[in-house]
PyMOL Python script that loads the backbone (N, CA, C, O; Angstrom):
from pymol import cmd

cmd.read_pdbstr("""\
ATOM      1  N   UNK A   1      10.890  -9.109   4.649  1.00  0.00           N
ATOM      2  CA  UNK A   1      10.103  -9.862   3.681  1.00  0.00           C
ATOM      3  C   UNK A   1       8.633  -9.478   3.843  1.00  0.00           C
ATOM      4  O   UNK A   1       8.103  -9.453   4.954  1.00  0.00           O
ATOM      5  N   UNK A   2       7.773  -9.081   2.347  1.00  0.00           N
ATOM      6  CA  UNK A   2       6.153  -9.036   3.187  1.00  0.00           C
ATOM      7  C   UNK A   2       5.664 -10.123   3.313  1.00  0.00           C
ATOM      8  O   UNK A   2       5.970 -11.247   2.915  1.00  0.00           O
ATOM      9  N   UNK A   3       4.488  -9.518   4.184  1.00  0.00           N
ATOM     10  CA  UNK A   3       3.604 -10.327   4.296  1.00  0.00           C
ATOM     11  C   UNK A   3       2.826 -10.725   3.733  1.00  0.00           C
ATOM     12  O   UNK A   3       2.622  -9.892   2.851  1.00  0.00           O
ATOM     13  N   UNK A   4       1.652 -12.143   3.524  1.00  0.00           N
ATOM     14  CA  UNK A   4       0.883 -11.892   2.675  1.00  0.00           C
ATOM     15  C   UNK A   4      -0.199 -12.571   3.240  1.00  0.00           C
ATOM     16  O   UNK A   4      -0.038 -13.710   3.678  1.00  0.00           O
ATOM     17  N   UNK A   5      -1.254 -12.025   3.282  1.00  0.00           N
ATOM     18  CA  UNK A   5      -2.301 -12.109   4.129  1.00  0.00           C
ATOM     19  C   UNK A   5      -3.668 -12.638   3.116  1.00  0.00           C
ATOM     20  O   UNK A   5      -4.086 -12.134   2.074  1.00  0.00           O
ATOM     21  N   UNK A   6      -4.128 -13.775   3.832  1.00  0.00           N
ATOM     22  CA  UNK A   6      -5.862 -13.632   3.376  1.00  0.00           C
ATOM     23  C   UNK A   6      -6.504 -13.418   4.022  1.00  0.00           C
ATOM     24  O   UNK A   6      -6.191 -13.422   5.212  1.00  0.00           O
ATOM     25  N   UNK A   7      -7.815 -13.099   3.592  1.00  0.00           N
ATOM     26  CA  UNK A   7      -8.508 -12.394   4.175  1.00  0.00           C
ATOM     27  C   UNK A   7     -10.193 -14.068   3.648  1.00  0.00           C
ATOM     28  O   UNK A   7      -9.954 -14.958   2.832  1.00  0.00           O
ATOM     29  N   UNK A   8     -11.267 -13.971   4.230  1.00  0.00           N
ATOM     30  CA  UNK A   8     -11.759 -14.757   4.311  1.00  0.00           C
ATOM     31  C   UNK A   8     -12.858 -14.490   2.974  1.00  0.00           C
ATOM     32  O   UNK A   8     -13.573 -15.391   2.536  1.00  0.00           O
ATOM     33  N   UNK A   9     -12.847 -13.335   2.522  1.00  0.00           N
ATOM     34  CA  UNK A   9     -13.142 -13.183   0.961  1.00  0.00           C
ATOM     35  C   UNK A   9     -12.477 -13.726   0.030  1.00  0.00           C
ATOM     36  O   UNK A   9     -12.935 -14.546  -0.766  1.00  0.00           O
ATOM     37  N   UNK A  10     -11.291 -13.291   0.060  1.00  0.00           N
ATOM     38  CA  UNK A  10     -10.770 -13.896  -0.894  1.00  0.00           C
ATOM     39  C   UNK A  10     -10.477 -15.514  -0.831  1.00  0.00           C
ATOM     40  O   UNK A  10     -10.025 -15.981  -1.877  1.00  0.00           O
ATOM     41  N   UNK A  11     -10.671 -16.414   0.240  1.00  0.00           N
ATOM     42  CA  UNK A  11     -10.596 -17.635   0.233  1.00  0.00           C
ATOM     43  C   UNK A  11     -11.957 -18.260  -0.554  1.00  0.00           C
ATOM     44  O   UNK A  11     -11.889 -19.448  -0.870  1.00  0.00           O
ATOM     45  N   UNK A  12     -13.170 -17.524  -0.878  1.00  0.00           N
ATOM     46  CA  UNK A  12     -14.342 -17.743  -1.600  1.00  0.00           C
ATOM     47  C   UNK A  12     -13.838 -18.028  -2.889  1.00  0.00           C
ATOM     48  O   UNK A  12     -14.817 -18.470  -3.490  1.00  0.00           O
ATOM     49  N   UNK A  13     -12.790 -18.027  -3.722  1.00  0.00           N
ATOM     50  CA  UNK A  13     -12.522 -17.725  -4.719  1.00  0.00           C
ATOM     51  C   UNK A  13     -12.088 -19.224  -5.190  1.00  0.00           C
ATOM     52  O   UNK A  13     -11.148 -19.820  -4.664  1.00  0.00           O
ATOM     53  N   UNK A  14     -12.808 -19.713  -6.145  1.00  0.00           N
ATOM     54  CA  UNK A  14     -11.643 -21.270  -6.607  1.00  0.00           C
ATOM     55  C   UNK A  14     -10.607 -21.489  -7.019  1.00  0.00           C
ATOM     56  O   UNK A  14     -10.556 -21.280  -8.231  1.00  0.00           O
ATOM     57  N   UNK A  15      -9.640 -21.850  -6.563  1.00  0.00           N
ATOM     58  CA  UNK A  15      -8.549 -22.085  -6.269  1.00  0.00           C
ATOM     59  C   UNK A  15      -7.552 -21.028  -5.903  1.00  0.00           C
ATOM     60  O   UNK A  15      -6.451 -20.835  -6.417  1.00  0.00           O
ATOM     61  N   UNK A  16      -8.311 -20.172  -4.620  1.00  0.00           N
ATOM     62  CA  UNK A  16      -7.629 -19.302  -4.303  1.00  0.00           C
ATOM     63  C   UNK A  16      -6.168 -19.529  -3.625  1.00  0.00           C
ATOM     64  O   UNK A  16      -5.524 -18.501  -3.420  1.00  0.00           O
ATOM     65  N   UNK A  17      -5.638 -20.643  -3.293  1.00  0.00           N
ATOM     66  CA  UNK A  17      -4.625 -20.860  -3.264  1.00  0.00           C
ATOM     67  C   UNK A  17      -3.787 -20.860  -4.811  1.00  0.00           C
ATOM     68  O   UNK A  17      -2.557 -20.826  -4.864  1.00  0.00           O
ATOM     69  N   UNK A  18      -4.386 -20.889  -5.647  1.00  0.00           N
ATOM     70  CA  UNK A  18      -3.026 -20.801  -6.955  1.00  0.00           C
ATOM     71  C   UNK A  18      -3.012 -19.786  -7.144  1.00  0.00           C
ATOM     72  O   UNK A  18      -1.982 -19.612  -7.797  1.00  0.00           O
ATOM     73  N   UNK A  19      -3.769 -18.352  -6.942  1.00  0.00           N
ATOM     74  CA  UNK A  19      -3.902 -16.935  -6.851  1.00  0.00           C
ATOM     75  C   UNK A  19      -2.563 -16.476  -6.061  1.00  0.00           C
ATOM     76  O   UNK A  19      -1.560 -15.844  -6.397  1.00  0.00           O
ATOM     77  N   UNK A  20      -3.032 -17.120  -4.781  1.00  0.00           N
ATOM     78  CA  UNK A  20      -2.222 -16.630  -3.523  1.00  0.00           C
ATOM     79  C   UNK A  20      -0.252 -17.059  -4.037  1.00  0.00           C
ATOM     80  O   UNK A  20       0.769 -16.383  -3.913  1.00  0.00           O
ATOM     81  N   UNK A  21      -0.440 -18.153  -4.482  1.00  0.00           N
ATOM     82  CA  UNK A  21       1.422 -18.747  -4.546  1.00  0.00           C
ATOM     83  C   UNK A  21       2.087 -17.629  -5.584  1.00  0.00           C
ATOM     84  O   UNK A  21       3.194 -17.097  -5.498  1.00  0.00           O
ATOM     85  N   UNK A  22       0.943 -17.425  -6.702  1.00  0.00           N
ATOM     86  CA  UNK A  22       1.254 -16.410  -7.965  1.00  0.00           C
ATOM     87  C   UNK A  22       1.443 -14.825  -7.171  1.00  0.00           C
ATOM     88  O   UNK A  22       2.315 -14.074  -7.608  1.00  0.00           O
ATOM     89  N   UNK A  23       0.488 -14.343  -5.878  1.00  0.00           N
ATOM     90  CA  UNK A  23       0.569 -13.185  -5.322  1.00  0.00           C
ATOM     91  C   UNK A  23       2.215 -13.402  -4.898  1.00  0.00           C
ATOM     92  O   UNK A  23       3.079 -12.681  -5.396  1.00  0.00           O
ATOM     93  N   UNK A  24       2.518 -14.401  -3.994  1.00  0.00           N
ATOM     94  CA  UNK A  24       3.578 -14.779  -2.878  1.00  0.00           C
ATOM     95  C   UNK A  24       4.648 -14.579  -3.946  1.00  0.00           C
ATOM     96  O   UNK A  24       5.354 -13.578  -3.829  1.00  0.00           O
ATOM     97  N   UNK A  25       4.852 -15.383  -4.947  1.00  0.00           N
ATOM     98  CA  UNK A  25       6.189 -15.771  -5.515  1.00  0.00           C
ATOM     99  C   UNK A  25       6.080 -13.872  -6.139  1.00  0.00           C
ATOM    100  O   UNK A  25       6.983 -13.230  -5.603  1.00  0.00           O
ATOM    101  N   UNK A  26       5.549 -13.341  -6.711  1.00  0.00           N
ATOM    102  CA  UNK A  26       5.348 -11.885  -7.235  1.00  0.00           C
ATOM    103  C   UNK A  26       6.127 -11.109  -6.300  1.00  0.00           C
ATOM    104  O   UNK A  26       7.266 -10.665  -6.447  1.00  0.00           O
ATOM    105  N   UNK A  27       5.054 -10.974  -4.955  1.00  0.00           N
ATOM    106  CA  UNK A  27       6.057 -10.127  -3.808  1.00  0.00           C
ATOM    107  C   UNK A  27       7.043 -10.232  -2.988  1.00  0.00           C
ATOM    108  O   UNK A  27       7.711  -9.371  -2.415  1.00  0.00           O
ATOM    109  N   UNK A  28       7.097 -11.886  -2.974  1.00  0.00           N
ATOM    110  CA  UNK A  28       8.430 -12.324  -2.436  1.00  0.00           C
ATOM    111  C   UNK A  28       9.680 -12.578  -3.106  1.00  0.00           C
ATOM    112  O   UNK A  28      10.753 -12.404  -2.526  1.00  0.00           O
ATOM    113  N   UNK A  29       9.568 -13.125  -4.730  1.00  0.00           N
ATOM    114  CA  UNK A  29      10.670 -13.573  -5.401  1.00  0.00           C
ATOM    115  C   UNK A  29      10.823 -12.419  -6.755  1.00  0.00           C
ATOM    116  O   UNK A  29      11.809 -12.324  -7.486  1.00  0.00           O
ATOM    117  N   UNK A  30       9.930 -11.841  -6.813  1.00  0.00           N
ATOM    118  CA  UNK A  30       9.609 -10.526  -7.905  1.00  0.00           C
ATOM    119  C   UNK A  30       9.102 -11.327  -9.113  1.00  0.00           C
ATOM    120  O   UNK A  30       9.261 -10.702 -10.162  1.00  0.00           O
ATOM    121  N   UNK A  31       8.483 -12.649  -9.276  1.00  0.00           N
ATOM    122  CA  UNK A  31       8.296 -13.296 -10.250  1.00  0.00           C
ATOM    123  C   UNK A  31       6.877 -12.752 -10.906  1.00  0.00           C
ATOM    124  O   UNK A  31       5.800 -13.039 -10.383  1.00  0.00           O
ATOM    125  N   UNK A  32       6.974 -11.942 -12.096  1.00  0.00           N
ATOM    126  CA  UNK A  32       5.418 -11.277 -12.555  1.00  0.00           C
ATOM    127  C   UNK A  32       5.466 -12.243 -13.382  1.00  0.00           C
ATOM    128  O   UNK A  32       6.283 -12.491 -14.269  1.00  0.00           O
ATOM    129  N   UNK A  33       3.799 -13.211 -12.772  1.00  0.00           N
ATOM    130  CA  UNK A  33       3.022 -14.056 -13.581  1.00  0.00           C
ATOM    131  C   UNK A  33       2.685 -13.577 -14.742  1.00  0.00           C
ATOM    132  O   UNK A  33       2.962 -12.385 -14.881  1.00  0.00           O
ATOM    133  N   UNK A  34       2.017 -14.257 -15.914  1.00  0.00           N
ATOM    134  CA  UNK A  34       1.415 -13.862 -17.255  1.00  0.00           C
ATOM    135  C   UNK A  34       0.212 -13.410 -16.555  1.00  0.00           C
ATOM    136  O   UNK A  34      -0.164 -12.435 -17.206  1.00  0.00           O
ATOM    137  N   UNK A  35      -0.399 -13.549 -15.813  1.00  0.00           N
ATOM    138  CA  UNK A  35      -1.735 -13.401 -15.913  1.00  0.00           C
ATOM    139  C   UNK A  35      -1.667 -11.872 -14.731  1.00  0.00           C
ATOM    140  O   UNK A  35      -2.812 -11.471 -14.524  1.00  0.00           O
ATOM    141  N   UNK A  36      -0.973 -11.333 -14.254  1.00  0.00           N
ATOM    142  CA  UNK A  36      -0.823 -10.302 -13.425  1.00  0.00           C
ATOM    143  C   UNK A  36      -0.412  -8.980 -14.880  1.00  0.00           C
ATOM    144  O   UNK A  36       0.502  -9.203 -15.674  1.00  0.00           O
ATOM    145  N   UNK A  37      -0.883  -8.283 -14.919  1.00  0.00           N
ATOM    146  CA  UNK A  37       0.365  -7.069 -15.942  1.00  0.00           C
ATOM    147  C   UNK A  37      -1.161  -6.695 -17.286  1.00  0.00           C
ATOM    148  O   UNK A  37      -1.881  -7.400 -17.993  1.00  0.00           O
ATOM    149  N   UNK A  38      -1.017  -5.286 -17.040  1.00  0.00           N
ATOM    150  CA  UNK A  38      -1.892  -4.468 -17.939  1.00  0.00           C
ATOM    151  C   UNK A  38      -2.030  -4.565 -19.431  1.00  0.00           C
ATOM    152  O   UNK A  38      -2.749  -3.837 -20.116  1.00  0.00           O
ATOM    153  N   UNK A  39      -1.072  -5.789 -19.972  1.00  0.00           N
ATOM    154  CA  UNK A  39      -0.954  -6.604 -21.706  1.00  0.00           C
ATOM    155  C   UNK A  39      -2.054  -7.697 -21.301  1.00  0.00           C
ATOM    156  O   UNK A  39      -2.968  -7.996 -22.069  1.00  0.00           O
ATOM    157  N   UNK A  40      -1.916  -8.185 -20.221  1.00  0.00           N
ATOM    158  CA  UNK A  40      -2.921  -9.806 -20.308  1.00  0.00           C
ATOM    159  C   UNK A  40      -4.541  -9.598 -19.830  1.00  0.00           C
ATOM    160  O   UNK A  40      -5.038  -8.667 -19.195  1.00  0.00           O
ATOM    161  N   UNK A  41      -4.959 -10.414 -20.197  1.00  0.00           N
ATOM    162  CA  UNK A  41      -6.646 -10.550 -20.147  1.00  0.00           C
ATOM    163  C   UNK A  41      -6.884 -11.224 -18.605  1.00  0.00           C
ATOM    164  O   UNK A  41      -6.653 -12.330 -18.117  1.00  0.00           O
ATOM    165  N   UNK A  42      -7.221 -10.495 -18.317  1.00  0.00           N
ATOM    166  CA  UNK A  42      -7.600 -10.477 -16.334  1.00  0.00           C
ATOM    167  C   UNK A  42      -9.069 -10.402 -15.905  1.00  0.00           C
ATOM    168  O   UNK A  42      -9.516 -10.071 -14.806  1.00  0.00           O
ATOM    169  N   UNK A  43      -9.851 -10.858 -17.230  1.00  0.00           N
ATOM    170  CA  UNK A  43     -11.088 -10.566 -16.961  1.00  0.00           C
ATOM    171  C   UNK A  43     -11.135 -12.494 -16.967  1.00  0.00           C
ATOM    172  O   UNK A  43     -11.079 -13.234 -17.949  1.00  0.00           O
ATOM    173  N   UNK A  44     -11.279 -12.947 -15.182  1.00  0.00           N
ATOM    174  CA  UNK A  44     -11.397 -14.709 -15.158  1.00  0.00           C
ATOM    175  C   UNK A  44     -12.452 -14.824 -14.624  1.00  0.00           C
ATOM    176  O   UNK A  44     -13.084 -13.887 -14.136  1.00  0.00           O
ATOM    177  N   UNK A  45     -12.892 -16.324 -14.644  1.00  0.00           N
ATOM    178  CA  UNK A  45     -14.162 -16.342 -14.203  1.00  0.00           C
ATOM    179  C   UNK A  45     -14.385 -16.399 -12.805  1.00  0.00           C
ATOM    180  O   UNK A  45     -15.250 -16.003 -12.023  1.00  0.00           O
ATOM    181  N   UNK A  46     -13.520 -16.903 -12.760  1.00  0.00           N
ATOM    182  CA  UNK A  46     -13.479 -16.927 -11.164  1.00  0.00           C
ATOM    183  C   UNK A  46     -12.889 -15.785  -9.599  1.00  0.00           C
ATOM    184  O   UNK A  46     -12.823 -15.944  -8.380  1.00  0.00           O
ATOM    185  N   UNK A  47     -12.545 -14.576 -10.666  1.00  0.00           N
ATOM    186  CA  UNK A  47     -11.853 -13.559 -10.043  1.00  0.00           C
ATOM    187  C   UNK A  47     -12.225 -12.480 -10.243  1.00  0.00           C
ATOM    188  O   UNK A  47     -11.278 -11.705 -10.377  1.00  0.00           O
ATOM    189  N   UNK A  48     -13.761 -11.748 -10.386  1.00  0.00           N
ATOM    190  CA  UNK A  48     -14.381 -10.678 -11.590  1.00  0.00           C
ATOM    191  C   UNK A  48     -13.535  -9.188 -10.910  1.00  0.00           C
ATOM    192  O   UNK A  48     -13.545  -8.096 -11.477  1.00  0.00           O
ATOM    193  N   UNK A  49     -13.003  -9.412  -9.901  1.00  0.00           N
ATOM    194  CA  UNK A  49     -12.261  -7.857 -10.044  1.00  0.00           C
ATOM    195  C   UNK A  49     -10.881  -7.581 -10.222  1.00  0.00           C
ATOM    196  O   UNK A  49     -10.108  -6.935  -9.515  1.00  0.00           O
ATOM    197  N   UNK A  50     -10.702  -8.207 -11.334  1.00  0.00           N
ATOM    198  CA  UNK A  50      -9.574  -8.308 -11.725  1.00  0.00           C
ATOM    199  C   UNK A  50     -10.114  -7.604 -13.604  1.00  0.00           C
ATOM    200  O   UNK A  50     -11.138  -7.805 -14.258  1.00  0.00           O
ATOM    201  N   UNK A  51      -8.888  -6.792 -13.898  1.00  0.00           N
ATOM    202  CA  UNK A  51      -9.318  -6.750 -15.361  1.00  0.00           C
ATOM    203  C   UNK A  51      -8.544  -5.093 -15.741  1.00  0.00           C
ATOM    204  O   UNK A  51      -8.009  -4.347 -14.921  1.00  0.00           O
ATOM    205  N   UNK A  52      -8.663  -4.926 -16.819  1.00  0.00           N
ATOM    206  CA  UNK A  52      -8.205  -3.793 -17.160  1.00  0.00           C
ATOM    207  C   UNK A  52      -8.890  -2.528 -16.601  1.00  0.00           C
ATOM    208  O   UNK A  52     -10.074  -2.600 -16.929  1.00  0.00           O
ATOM    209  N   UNK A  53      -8.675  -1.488 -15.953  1.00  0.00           N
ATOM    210  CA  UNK A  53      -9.099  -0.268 -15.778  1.00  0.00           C
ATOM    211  C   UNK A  53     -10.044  -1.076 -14.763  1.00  0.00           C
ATOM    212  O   UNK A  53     -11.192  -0.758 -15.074  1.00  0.00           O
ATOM    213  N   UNK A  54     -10.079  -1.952 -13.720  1.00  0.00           N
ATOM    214  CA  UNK A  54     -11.122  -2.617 -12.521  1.00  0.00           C
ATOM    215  C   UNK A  54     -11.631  -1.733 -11.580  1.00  0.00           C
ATOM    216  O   UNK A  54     -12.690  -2.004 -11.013  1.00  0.00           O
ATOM    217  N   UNK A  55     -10.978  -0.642 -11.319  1.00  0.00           N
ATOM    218  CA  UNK A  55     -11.501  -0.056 -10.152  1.00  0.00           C
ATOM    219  C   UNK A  55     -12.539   1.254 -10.705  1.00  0.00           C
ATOM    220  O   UNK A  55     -13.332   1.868  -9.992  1.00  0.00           O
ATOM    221  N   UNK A  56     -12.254   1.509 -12.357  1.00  0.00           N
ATOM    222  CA  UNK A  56     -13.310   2.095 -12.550  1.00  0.00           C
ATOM    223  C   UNK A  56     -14.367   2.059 -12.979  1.00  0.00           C
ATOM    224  O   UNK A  56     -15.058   3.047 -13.232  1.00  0.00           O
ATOM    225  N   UNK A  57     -14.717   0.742 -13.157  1.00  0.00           N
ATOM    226  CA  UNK A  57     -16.131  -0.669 -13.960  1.00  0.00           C
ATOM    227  C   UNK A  57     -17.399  -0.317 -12.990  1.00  0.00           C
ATOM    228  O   UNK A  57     -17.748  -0.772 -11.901  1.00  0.00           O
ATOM    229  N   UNK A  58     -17.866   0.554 -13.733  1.00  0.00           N
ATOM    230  CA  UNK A  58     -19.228   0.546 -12.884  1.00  0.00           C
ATOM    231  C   UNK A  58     -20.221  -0.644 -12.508  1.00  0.00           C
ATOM    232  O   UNK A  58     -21.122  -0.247 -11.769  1.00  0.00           O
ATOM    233  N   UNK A  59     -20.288  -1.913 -12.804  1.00  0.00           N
ATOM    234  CA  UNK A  59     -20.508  -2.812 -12.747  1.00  0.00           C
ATOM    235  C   UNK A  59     -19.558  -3.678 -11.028  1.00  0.00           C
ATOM    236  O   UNK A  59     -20.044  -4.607 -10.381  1.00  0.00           O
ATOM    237  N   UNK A  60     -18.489  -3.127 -10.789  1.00  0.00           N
ATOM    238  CA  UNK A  60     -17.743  -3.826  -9.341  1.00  0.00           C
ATOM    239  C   UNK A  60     -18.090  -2.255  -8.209  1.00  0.00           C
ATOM    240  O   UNK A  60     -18.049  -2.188  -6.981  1.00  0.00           O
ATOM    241  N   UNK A  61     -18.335  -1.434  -8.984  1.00  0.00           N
ATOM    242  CA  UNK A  61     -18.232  -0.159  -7.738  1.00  0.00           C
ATOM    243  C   UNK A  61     -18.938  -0.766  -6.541  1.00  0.00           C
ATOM    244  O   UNK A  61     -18.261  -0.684  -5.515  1.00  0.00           O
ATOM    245  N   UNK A  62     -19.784  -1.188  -6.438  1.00  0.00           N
ATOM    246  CA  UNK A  62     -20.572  -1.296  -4.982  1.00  0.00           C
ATOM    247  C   UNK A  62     -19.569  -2.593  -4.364  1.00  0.00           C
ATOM    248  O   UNK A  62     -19.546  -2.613  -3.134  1.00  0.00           O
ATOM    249  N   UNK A  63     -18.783  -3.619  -5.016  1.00  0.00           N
ATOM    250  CA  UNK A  63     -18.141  -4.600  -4.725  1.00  0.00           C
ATOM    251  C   UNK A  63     -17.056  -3.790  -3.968  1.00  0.00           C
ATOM    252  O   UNK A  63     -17.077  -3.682  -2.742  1.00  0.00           O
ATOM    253  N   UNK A  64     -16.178  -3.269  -4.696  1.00  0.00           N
ATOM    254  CA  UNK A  64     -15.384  -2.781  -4.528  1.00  0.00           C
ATOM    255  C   UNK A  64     -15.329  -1.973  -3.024  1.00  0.00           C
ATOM    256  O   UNK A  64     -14.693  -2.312  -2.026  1.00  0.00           O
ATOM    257  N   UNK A  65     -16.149  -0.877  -3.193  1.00  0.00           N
ATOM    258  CA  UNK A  65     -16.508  -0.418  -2.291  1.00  0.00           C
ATOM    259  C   UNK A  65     -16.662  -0.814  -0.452  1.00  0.00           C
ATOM    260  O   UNK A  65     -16.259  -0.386   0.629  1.00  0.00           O
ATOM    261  N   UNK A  66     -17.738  -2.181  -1.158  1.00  0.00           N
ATOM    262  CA  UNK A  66     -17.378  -2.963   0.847  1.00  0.00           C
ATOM    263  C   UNK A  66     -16.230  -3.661   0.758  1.00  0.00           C
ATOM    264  O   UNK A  66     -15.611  -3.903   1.795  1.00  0.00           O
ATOM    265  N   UNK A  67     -15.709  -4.139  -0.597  1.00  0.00           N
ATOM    266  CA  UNK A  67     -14.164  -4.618  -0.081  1.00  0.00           C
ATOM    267  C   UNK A  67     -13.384  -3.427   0.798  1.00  0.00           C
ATOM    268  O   UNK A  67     -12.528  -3.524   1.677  1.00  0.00           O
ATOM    269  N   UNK A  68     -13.947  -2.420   0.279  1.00  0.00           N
ATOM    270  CA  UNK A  68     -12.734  -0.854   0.963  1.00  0.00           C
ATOM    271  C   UNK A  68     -13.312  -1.415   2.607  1.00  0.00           C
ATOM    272  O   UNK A  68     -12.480  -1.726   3.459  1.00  0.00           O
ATOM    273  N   UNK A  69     -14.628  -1.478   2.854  1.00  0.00           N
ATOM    274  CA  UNK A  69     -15.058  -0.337   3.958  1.00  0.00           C
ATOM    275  C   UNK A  69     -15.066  -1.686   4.958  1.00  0.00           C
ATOM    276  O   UNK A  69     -14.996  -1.545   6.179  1.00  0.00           O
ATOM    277  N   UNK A  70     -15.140  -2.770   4.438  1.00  0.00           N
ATOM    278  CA  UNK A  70     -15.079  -4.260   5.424  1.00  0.00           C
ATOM    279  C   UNK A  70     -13.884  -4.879   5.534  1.00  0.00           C
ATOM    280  O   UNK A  70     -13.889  -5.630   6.509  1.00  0.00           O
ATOM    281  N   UNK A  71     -12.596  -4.879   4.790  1.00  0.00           N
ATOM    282  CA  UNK A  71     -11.413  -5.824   4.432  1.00  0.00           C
ATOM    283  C   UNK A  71     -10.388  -4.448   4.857  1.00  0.00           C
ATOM    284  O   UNK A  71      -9.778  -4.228   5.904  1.00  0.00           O
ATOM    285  N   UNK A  72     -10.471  -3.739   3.733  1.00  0.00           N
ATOM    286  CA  UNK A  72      -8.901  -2.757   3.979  1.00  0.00           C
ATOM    287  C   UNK A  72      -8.962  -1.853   5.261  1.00  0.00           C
ATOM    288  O   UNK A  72      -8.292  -2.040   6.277  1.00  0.00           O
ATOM    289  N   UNK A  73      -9.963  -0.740   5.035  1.00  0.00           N
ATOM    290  CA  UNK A  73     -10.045   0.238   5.926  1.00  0.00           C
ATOM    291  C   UNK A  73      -9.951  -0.767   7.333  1.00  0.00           C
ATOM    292  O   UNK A  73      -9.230  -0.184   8.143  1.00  0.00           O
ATOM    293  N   UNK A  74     -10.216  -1.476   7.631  1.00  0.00           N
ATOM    294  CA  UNK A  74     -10.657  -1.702   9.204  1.00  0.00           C
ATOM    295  C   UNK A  74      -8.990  -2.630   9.471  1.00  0.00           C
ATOM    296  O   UNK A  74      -8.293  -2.560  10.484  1.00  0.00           O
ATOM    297  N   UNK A  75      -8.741  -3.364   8.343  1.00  0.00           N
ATOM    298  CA  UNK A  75      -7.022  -3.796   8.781  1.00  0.00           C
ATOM    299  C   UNK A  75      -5.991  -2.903   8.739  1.00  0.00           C
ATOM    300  O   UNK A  75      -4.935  -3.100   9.341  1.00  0.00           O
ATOM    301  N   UNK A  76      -6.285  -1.633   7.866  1.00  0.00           N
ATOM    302  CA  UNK A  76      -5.001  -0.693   7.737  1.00  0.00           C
ATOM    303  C   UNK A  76      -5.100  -0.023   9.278  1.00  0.00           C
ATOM    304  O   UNK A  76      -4.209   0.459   9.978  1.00  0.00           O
ATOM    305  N   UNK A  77      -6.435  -0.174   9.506  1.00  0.00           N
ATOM    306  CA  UNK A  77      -6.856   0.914  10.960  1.00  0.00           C
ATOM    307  C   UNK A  77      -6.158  -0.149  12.242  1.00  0.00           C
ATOM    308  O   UNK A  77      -5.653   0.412  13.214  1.00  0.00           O
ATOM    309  N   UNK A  78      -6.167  -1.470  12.183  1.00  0.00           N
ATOM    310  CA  UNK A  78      -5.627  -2.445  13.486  1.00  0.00           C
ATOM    311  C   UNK A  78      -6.924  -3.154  13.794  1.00  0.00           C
ATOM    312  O   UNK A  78      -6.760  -3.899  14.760  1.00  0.00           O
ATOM    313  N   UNK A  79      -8.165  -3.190  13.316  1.00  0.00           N
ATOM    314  CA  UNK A  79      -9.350  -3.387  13.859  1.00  0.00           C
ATOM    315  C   UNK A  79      -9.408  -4.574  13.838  1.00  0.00           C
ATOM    316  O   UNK A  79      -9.915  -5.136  14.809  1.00  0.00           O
ATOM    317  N   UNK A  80      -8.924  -5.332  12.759  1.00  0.00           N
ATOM    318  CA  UNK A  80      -9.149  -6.788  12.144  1.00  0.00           C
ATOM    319  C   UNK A  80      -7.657  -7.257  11.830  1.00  0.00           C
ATOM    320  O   UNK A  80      -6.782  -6.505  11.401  1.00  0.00           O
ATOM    321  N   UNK A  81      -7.493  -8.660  12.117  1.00  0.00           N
ATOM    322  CA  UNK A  81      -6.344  -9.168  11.278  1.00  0.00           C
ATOM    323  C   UNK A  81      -6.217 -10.451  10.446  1.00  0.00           C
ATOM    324  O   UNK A  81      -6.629 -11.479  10.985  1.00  0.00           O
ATOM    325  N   UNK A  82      -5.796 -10.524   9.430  1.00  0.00           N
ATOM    326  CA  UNK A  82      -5.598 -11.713   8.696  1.00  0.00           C
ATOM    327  C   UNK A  82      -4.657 -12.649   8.958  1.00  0.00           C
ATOM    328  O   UNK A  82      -3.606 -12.195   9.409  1.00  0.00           O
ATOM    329  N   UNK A  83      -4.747 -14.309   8.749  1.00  0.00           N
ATOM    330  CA  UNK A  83      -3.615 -14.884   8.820  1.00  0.00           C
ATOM    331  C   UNK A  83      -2.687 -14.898   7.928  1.00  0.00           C
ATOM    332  O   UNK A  83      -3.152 -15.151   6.817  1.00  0.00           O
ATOM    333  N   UNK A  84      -1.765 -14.761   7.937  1.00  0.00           N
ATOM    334  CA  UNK A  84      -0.096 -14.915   6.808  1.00  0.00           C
ATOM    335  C   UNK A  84      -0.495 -16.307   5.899  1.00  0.00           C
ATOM    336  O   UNK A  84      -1.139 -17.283   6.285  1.00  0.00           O
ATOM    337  N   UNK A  85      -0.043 -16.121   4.901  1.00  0.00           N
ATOM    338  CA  UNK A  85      -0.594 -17.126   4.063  1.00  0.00           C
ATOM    339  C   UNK A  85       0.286 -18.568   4.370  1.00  0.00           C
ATOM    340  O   UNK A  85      -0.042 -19.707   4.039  1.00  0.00           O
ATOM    341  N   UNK A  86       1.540 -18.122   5.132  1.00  0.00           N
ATOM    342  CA  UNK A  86       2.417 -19.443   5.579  1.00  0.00           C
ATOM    343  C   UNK A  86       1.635 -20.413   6.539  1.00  0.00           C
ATOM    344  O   UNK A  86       1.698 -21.626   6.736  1.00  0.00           O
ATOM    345  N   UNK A  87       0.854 -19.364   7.069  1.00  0.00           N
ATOM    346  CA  UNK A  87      -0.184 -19.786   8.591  1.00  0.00           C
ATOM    347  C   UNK A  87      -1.253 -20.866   8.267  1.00  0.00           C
ATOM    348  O   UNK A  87      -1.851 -21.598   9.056  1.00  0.00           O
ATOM    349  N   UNK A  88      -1.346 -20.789   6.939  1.00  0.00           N
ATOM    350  CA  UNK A  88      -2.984 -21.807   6.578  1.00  0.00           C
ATOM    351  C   UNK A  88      -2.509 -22.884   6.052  1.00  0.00           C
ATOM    352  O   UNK A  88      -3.270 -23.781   5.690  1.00  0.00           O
TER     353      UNK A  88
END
""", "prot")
cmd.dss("prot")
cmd.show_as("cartoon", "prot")
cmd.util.cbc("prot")
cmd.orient("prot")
């Protein structure tokens, strides 16, 4: 089963727990939300890197970017770890 991890960015987010159950039930039960999928409007207010074509919005590049170099790179490497979302 995966895992599903937060990370302490993404808990900044309002109501990042209804994000997270919509991530969980997705990768755990295969349930694709309306609001997940390249037909729906993903541009929310509360989530700005989310959206059609997101990773190439010159407007999130520098966001994006320390998400890479502070969140992923350093957990894919072992450096850092997140708690399981069962854990919180």
């Amino acid at each position: 089963m995966p895992a599903i991890k937060i990370s302490a960015l993404f808990e900044q987010i309002t109501n990042w727990q209804n994000f997270a159950a919509h991530f969980y039930n997705y990768k755990v039960c295969g349930e694709l939300p309306g609001i997940f999928g390249r037909d729906e409007r993903l541009d929310l207010t509360d989530m700005p890197v989310t959206g059609p074509d997101a990773h190439n919005r010159s407007e999130w590049g520098s966001f994006l970017r320390n998400v890479h170099c502070q969140i992923v790179e350093p957990w894919t490497l072992g450096r850092i770890a997140f708690p399981d979302l069962d854990d919180l």
